[in-house]
N, C-alpha and C positions, 0 to 999 in steps of 0.2 A: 231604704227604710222598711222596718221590719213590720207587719201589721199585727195588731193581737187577733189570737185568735180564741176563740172561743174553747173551754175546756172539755175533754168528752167524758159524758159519762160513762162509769165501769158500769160490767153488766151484773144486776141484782142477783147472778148468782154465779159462782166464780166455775170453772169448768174441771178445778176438783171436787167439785161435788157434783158434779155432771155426769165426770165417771165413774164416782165410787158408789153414787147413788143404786144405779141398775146392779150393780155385782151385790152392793147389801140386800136389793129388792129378791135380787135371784135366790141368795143363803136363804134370808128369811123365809123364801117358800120353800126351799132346801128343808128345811130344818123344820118348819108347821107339817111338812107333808112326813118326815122319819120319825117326828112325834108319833103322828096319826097311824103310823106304821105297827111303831112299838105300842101302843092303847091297843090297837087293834087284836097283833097276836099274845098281848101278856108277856113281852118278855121281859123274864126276871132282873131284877138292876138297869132297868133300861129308862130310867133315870140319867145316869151316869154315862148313861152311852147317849145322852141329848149332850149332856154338859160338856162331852169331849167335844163332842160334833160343834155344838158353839165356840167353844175355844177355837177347833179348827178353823172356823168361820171367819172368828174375829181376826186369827194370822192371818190370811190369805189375803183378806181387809186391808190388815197392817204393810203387808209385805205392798199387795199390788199399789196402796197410796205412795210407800216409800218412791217404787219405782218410776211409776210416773213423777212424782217428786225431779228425782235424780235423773228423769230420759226429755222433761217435759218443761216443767216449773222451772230450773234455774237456766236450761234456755231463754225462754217466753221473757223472763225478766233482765236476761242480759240484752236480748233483742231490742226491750222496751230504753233502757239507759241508750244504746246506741241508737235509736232514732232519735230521742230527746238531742243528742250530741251534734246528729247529722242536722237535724230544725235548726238547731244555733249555729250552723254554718261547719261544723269540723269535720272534713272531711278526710280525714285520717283516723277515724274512730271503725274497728273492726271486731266482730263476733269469734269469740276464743273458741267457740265451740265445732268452729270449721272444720277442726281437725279430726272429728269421729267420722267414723269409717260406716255410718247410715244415713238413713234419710232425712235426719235432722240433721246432720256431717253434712251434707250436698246440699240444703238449704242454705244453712250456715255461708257455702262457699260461693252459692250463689248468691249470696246478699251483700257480700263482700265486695264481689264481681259489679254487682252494678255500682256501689257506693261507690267504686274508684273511677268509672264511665261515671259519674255524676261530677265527679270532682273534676276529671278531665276536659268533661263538656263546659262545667265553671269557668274552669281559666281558659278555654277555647273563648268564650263569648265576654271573660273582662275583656282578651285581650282586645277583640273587637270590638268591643264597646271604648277603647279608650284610643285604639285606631281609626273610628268613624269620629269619636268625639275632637281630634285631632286635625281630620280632615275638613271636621264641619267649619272651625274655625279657622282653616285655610282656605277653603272657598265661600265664608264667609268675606276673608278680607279680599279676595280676589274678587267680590264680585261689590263689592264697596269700590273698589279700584274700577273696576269696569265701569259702573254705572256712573262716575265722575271721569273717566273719560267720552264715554259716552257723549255725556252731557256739553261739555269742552267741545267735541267735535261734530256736536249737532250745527252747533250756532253759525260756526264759521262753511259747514256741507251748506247750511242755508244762503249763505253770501253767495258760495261757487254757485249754486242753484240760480242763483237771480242773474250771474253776471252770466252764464252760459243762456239765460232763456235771450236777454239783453241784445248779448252778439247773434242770436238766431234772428231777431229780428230785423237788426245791422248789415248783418254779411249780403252780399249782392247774389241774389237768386241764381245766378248762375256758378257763383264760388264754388269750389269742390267741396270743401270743410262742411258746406252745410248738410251733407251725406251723414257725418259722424256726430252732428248734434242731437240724433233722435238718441242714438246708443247712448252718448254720454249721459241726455237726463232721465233714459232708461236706468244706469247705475245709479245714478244720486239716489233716485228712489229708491231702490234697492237698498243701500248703503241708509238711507233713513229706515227706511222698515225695519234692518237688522238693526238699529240706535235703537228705535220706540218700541220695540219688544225685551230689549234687553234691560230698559229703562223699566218699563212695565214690570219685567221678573226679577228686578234688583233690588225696585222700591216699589213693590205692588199697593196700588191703590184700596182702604178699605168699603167695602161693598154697603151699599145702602140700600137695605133693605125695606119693603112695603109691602103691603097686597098689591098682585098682580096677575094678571092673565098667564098664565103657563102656556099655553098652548098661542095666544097674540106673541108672545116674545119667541117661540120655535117660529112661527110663520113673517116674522119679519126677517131671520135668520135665512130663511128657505129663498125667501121673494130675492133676497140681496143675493143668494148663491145661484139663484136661475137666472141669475143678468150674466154670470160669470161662462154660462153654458150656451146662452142664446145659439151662437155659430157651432154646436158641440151634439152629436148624437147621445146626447146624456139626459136621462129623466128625472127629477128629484119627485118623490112623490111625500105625501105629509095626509099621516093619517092622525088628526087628531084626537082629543079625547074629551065629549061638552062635559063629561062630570066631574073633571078637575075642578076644587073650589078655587078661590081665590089665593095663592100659595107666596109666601112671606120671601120674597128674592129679589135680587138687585137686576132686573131687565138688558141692562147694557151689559154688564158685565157674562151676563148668559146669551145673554145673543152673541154674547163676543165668541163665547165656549162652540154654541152649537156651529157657527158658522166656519170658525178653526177646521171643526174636525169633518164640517162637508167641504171643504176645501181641500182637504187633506183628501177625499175620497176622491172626488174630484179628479185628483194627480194622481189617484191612483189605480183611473182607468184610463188605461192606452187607446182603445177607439170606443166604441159602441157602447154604451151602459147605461145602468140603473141603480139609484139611492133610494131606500128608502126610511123616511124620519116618521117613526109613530111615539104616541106619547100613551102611557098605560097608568090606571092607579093601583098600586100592588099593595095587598094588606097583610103583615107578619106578624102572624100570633103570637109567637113565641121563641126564645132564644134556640129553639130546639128546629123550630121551622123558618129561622133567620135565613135570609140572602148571603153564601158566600163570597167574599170578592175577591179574587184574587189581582197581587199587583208586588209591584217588582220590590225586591228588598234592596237596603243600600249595597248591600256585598255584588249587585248585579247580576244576577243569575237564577236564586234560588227563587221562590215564591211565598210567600207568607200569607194568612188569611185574615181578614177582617170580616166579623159579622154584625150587620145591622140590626140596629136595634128595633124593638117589639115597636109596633104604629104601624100609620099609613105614610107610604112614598110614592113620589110622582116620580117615572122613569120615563128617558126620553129616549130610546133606541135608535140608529143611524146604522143602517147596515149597507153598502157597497158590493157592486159585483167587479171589482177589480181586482189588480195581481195578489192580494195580501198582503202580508207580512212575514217574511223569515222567520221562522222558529226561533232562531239567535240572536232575532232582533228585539223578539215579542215582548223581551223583559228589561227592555231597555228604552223603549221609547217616551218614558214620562222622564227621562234623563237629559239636565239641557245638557244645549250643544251636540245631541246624537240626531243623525239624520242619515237618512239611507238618500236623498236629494241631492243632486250637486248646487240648487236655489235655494236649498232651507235653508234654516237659522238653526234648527236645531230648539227655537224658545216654545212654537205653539202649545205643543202637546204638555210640556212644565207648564206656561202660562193658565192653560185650559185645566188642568190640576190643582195648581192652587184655588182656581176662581171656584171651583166645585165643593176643595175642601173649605175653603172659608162661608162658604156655606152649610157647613156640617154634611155635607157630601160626600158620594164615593162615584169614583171614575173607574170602568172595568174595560177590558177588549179581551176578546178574542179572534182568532183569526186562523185559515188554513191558506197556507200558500196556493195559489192560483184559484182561490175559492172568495175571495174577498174577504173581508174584516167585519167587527160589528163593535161601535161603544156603545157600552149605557150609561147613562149620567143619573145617579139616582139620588134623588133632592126628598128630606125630610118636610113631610108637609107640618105645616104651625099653624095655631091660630093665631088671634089677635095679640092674646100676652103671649105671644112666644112658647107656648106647650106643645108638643108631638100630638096629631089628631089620632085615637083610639078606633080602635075596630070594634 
């Protein structure tokens, strides 16, 4: 849908008279100063030799407006019709004037040049657009399908669950088999966890919002992640921030986020390490000094930008000294089902995406291979009625 747009005004003075002006400015003093010439020395009929001399004035006049006319003017207007054409979409509309052999000729043929990269890049992005809009509704129904298997195969994993704990209580302490019951209800759970995420990213639950501690909800996050490291040469430190106000977010659903992605750090230190979670309030002036974010486009690869808008945001930064992340992985990891893990799901990092954006949020990483990773989760602060708080 096409938006209106506002009309431009032309300029108060049109740019034929721009430069015929100075050339009449120049005669005229041309012509006051050969007056002043001929007064001066008396020369005979030198009347008559003003009169030619203005005549000559006024051709030069005539001739140089023709030509700009003819080199300038029905350019400039043939130009103006062909944007008009290219606005309304035709992209098959070209400037005739391509074909002169000057620098309005080279203009010409580079405008031409781009109108047809314009048009090209067009139907480059319909067709994308109607190959993602194609796919979306393919893993749509795919994950319709998923999440009602899903569900189907929770209920009766919970049966196995009970009838295996059952027999572990049964079996005679000395049986062999009771060796393989820790393994098996090691998978069940497993086997649920990939259910209740897949559930969670199928039919995401909506967020319910209130005032809330920002920095109580990172440190409940934190406390739960340092039970996970006890036996673990790993440090989580949390540096908070008291001037966070009270900020309008669903607590569960964030502690869900930040604890995902220390978990995720977590796994992705191989011995000795340190995380560290601070929480910052960052204030953007203006669309010019906006936060870029960059993050993965559907095509998988490329990057696209989004900027935050003017306010204050609470950001929660999580940086890790572990392996990284592969360059080739970097723009793929908000992508379910991708996991660099032979244990993942491939859900968190989607999960932890959505939870952010339905908070009007943005989720960013970066990372160098063998240098460790960093997210920040940057959460729009509100007040009471729901407004963006102002700097």
């Amino acid at each position: 849908m096409k938006g209106t747009q506002r009309p431009l005004k032309g300029p108060w003075l049109g740019w034929q008279w721009k430069a015929i002006i100075p050339v009449v400015g120049v005669l005229l003093l041309g012509l006051i100063a050969f007056q002043a010439v001929v007064v001066a020395l008396d020369i005979p009929s030198g009347h008559w030799i003003v009169i030619v001399a203005a005549a000559g004035a006024v051709a030069i006049c005539f001739v140089t407006l023709t030509v700009l006319l003819v080199l300038i003017e029905r350019p400039l207007e043939e130009l103006k019709k062909i944007i008009g054409r290219v606005r309304e979409g035709d992209f098959s509309a070209r400037v005739k004037f391509s074909i002169r052999n000057d620098d309005v000729g080279q203009l010409g043929r580079q405008f031409n040049e781009m109108i047809q990269e314009l048009g090209e890049n067009r139907l480059e992005i319909e067709r994308l657009h109607q190959g993602e809009m194609a796919r979306a509704e393919h893993l749509a129904t795919l994950g319709e399908l998923a999440a009602g298997l899903a569900h189907e195969i929770r209920n009766p994993l919970a049966g196995i669950a009970g009838v295996v704990e059952v027999m572990g209580r049964e079996l005679p302490r000395e049986s062999s088999s009771r060796a393989v019951l820790p393994e098996v209800q090691t998978e069940i759970h497993h086997i649920q966890a990939i259910l209740n995420d897949l559930l969670a990213y199928a039919r995401p639950r909506p967020p319910e919002f209130h005032p809330a501690d920002l920095n109580a909800t990172v440190e409940q996050a934190v406390s739960l992640a340092r039970q996970q490291v006890r036996t673990k040469p790993i440090e989580i430190t949390l540096d908070a921030d008291k001037s966070l106000p009270r900020i309008s977010h669903d607590p569960v659903q964030m502690q869900q986020v930040v604890l995902n992605l220390l978990l995720n750090g977590i796994q992705a230190i191989q011995n000795q390490g340190k995380i560290e979670v601070a929480l910052r309030r960052e204030l953007l002036q203006a669309s010019t000094d906006a936060k870029r974010i960059t993050r993965e486009s559907s095509e998988g690869g490329d990057l696209f930008s989004k900027v935050a808008g003017q306010g204050e945001w609470a950001v929660i930064r999580i940086r890790d000294t572990g392996q990284g992340i592969p360059r080739d992985s970097l723009s793929k990891i908000f992508k379910p089902f991708f996991t660099t893990r032979k244990e993942g799901t491939g859900l968190g990092l989607p999960l932890a995406k959505g939870i952010v954006e339905s908070h009007k949020g943005i989720i960013e990483v970066t990372s160098e291979p063998g240098q460790g990773a960093q997210f920040e989760v940057w959460l729009p602060m509100l007040r009471q009625d729901g407004l963006p708080v102002k700097g």
